[in-house]
N, C-alpha and C positions, 0 to 999 in steps of 0.2 A: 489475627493481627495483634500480635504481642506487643509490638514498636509502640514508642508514645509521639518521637517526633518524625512528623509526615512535610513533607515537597510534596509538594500542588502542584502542577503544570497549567495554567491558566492563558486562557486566551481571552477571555472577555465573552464567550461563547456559555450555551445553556450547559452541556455537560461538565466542561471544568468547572462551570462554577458551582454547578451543584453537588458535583464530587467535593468541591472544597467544605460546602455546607454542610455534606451529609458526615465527612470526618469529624468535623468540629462538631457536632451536634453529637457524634457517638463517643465524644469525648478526649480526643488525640488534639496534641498539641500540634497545631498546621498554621502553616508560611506558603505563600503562592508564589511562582516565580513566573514571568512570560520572557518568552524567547524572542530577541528581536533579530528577525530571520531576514531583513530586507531595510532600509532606509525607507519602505512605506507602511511596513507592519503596524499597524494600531495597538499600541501598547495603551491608550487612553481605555477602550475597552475593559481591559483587563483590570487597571489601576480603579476604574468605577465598580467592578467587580468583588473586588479584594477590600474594598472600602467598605459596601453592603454587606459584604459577607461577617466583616470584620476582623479580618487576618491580614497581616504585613504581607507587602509584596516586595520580590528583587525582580530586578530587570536585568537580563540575563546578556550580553551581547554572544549572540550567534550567526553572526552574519557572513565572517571568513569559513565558518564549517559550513554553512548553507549553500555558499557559495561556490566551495570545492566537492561537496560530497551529493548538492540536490542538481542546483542550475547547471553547472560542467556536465555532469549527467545526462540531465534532461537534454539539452544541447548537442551535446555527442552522439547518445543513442539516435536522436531522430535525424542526424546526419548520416550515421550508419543503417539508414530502412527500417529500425526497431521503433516499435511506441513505449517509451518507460511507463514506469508507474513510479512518481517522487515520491508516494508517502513512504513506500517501502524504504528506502535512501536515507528518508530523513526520519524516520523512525529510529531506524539503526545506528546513523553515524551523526546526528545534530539533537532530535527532541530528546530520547529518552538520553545517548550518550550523554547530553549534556546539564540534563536532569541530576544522572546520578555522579556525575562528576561534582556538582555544585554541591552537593546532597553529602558526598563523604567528605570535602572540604568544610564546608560548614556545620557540622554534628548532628545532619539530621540522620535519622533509622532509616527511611525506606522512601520511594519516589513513589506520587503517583497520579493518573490521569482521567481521563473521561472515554475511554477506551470500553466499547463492548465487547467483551471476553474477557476468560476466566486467566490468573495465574494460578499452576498447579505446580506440585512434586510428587514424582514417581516415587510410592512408598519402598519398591523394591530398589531400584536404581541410582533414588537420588536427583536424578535432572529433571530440572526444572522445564514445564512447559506451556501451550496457548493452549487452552479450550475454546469451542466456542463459545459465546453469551449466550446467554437463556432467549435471548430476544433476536432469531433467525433472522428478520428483514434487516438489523442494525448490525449484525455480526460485523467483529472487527478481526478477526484472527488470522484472516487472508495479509493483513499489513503488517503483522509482527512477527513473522515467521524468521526474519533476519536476529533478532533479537539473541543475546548472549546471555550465558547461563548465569554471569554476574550479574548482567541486568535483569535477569526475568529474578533472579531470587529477592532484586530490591525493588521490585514494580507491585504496586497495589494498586484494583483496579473495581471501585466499589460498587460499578454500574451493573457488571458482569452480570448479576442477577435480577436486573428491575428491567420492562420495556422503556419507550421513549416516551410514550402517554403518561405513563405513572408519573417519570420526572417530568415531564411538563407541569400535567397539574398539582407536583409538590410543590416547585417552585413559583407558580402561579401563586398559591394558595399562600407564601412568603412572602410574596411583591417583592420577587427577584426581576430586576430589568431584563436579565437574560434570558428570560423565558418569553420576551416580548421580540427579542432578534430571529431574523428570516435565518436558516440553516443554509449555509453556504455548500452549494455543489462543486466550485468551481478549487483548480488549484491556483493555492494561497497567494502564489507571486504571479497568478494569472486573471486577477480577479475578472475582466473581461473577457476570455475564454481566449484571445488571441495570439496563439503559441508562434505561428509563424512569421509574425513581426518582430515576436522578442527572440526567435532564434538566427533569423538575416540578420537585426542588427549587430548580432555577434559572432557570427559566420561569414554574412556576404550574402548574397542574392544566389538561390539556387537554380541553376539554369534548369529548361526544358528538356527535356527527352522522349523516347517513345514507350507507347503502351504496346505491351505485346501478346498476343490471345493465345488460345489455349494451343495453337499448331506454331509456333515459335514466328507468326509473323507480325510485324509491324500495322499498327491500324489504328494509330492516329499518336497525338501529342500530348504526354503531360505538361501540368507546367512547373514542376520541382519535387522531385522524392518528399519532401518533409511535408508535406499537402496531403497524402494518402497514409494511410493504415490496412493493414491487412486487416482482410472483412470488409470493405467497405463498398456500399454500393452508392450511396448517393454522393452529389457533389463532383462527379468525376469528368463531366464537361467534355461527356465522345457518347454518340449514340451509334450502337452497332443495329438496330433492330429487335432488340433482347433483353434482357436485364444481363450486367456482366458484375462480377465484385474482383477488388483486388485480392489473388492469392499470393503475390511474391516482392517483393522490392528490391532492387537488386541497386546499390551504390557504385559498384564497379563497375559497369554498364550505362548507369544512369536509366535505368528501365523499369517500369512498372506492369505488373505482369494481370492479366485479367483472365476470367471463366466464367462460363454460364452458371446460372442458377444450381446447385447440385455441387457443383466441382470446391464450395470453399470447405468441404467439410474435409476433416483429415483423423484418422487414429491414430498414427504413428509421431512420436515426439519426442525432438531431442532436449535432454536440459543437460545444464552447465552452472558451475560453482554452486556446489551443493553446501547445507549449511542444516546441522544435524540440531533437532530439541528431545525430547521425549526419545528418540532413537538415537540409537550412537551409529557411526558411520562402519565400526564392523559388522554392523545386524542389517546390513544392506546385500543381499546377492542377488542374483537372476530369478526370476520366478516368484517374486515380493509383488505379494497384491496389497492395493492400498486405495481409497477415494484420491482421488486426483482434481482440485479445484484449479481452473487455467486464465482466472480471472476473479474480477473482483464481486460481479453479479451473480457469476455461473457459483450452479449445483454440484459439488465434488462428485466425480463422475468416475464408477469399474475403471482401475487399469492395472498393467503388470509390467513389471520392469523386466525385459527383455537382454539388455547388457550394459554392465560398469565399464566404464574407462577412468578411474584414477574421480576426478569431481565433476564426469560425466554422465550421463546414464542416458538410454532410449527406452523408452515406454510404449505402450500401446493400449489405447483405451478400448472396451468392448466392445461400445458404441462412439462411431468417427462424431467428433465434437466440429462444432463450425468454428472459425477464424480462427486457428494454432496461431498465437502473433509474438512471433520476435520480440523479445526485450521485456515480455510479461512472465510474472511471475508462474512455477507450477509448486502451489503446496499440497505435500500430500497427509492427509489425514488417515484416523484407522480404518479399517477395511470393518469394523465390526461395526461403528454408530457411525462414524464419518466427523468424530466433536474433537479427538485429539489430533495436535500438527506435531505429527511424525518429523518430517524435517522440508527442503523445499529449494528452490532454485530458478534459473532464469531458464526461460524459454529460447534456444538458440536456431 
């Protein structure tokens, strides 16, 4: 880290604020800025953050990017039977975007966040890429896969190498507040988990339809597509005798499709809008093995890319993974440690 002036992405949370502390203490000249992504965002957070730390903060207004690039999103996909994943969304097109847009506007070097994982450069190639973090349970690299070779070259990410134990009791051990705040599970503009109120209110009421079992017949009633995910076995309000999970969701139908115990697992996987880091998009053919991560939990998982269509591809994992679900991401990693993201794309 050559740069002297550092952008902090600050949320009022324990990571950014101890990324902001650990810059300032290794001697860079750092400025915090939080995004204000929603009309309920707590920027107070952040602004008590930035105060302890002892670094200026800006207050960023992000809320028309947020709004077309996470919520519209979020929205649409689970209109269309996909479950998104915003961070990915707003990683790419609102936090860091707007990070580093603030960042060249204003004279700072480099952006950077609370993010576990590594930025790296291919000393042969040149591009820029995600590693994982040293700290497997916290791994972040699954959410930056979207990320642009202009923004990965201005993103520093100082966590990359510590657990989450460590920083706690660094900043513990500083009587930072932030290390006193509960980590938040939930997404940010959801903070009570309640997706399908915030998505009626801005769509309409999704009507009923039916569930359909594994022989194409009718056997009982949902009550609206945007209620179900593929994979999902609880919650689903129809007792066949069985345990059954959703494999399919179909919008043009209005149908939610169910199988017994065994049938949600699948090898075969389509992705679409591919989006290249550490690989370039002509080092992509048929017969490319690579780890395959299909989520944010799962273990990048054998697989081989069976054939391109232009920013398509079908893949096929060794072993059939459980719930392939529309509208998640699939990044693939190298096929040799499974730490670098090759490149990556949606689940179609």
């Amino acid at each position: 880290m050559g740069c002297r002036r550092i952008l902090v992405g600050m949320s009022g949370g324990l990571d950014s604020t101890y990324t902001a502390l650990y810059l300032k203490e290794h001697g860079f000249d750092v400025c915090g800025a939080v995004l204000r992504m929603t009309e309920e965002t707590d920027t107070d957070s952040a602004v008590l953050a930035a105060e302890q730390v002892g670094v200026p903060l800006h207050i960023v207004d992000a809320r028309e990017a947020f709004r077309e690039h996470v919520i519209d999103d979020f929205v649409h996909a689970y209109a269309a039977g996909r479950t998104p994943n915003p961070c990915v969304e707003c990683n790419r097109y609102v936090k860091i975007a707007l990070l580093c847009d603030f960042a060249e506007q204003n004279g700072y070097d480099h952006v950077s966040t609370g993010h576990y994982a590594r930025i790296l450069q291919d000393e042969t190639s040149g591009r820029y890429y995600v590693r994982r973090g040293d700290d497997l349970r916290k791994d972040q690299s699954y959410v930056l896969w979207q990320l642009t070779q202009k923004q990965l070259s201005m993103l520093i990410t100082p966590l990359a190498h510590m657990d989450k134990k460590e920083i706690w009791e660094a900043a513990s051990a500083r009587g930072l507040r932030a290390a006193e705040a509960k980590e938040s599970q939930d997404i940010c503009f959801l903070p009570n988990g309640g997706y399908v109120d915030f998505i009626e209110e801005r769509l309409g009421t999704f009507p009923p339809g039916d569930f359909i079992d594994e022989n194409g017949a009718a056997v009982g009633k949902h009550k609206g597509i945007i209620r179900y995910t593929v994979g999902q076995r609880k919650g689903l309000g129809i007792a066949l005798g069985h345990p059954v999970f959703v494999t399919k969701i179909d919008p043009t139908d209005n149908t939610v499709h169910l199988a017994p115990a065994g049938q949600e697992y699948g090898n075969c996987v389509t992705v679409e809008g591919l989006h290249f880091q550490r690989m370039r998009d002509e080092e992509l053919i048929p017969g490319f093995r690579a780890l395959v991560k299909i989520r944010y939990a799962a273990q990048p998982a054998p697989a081989e890319v069976l054939s391109i269509d232009g920013e398509r591809l079908t893949l096929a994992f060794e072993t059939p993974q459980r719930a392939v679900t529309p509208g998640q991401s699939a990044v693939f990693y190298d096929a040799e440690n499974g730490n670098s993201v090759l490149f990556g794309g949606k689940i179609c």
